[in-house]
RONU-301379 format. One record per residue (C-alpha): residue number from 1; residue in one letter; x, y, z. Coordinates in steps of 0.02 Angstrom, whole numbers, plus 50000, padded with zeros to 5 digits. Example, Ala and Ser with C-alpha at 12.3 -4.5 7.8 and 13.67 -1.06 7.14 Angstrom:
    nr   rest       X       Y       Z
     1      A   50615   49775   50390
     2      S   50684   49947   50357
***
This chain:
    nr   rest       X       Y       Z
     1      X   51074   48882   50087
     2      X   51235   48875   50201
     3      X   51317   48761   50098
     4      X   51315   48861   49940
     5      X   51363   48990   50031
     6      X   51494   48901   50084
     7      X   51535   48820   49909
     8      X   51531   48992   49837
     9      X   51674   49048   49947
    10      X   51775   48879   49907
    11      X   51741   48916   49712
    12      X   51764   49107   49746
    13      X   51938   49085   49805
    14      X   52006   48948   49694
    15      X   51943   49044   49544
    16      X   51770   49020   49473
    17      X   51764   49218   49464
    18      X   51710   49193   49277
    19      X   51834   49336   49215
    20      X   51938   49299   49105
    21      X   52093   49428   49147
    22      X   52142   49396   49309
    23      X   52150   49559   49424
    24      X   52340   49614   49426
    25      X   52413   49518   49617
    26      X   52420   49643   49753
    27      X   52532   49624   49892
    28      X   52399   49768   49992
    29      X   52207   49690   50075
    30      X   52081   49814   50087
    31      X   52028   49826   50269
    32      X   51842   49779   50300
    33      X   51725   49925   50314
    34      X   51659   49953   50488
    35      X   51493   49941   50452
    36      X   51499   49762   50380
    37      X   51563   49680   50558
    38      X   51473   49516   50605
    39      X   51395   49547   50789
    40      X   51476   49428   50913
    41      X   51288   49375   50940
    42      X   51266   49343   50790
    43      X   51252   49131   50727
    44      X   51349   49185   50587
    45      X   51485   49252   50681
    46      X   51613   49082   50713
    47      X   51579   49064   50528
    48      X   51639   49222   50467
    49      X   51790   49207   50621
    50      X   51860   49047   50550
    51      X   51848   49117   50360
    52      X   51937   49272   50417
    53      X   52069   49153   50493
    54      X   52070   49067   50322
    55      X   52087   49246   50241
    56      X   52225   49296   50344
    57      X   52316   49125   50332
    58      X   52291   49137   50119
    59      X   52354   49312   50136
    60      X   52534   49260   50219
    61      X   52580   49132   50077
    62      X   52701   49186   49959
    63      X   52703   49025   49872
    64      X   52575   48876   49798
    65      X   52602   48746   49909
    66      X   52571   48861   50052
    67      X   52398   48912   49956
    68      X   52355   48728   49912
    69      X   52363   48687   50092
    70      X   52233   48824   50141
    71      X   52115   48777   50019
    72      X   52141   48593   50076
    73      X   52098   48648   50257
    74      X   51950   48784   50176
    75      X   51881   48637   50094
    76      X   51894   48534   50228
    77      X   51814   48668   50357
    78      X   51662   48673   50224
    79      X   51640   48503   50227
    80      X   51623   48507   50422
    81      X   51500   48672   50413
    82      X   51378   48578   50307
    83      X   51356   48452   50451
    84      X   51327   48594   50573
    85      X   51186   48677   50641
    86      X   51121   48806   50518
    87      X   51239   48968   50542
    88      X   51191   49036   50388
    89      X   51209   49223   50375
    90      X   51046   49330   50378
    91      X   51080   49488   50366
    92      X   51119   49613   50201
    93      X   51308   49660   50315
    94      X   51347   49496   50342
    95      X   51329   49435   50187
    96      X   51440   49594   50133
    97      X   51550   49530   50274
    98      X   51575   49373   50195
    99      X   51565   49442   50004
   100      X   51722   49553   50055
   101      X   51798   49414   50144
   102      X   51790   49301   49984
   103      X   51862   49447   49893
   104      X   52010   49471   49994
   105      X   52042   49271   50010
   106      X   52032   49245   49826
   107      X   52148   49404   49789
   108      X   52277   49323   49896
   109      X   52261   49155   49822
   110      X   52279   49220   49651
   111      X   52427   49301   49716
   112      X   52513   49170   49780
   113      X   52465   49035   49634
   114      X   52562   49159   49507
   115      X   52716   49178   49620
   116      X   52876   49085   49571
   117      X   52926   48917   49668
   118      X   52848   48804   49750
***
């Protein structure tokens, strides 16, 4: 179950939304509601703390090769997770944790794949 999880995030971010009209880019992330924080007990927890990282990292490139290279490390991080213990998240808020996460990763990668340059 963790690594589909996991996949889902990958394919979440680079674009296997299924729309077909991309939400207009946003230079704004919402903030994550309060009630959907991971407890620091919690064997989800470095999980969701390394895909925040990879959030906030997507969310400071202005360009594509800055984006290619976080989905390169992203993929690579998933790769590593599906060797791990399970740290699969079991709980309905961390699951919304990591929903909203997804969200805000794949809004900034969308972002950044339709800037100019490279």
């Amino acid at each position: 179950m963790r690594v589909r999880i996991l996949i889902a995030i990958l394919l979440g971010a680079c674009g296997g939304r299924g729309s077909s009209q991309p939400a207009p880019p946003s230079n704004t992330v919402k903030a994550m509601p309060p009630d959907a924080a991971v407890p620091v007990s919690s064997p989800a927890a470095p999980a969701v703390a390394t895909l925040q990282r990879f959030k906030d990292e997507m969310c400071k490139c202005a360009e594509r090769t800055c984006a290619d290279r976080v989905v390169e490390d992203l993929a690579q991080w998933i790769s590593a997770e599906s060797q791990a213990p399970n740290t699969a998240p079991s709980t309905e808020a961390e699951m919304a944790t990591i929903g909203e996460l997804n969200e805000q990763l794949a809004a900034c990668l969308q972002r950044a794949m339709l800037a100019r340059g490279h």
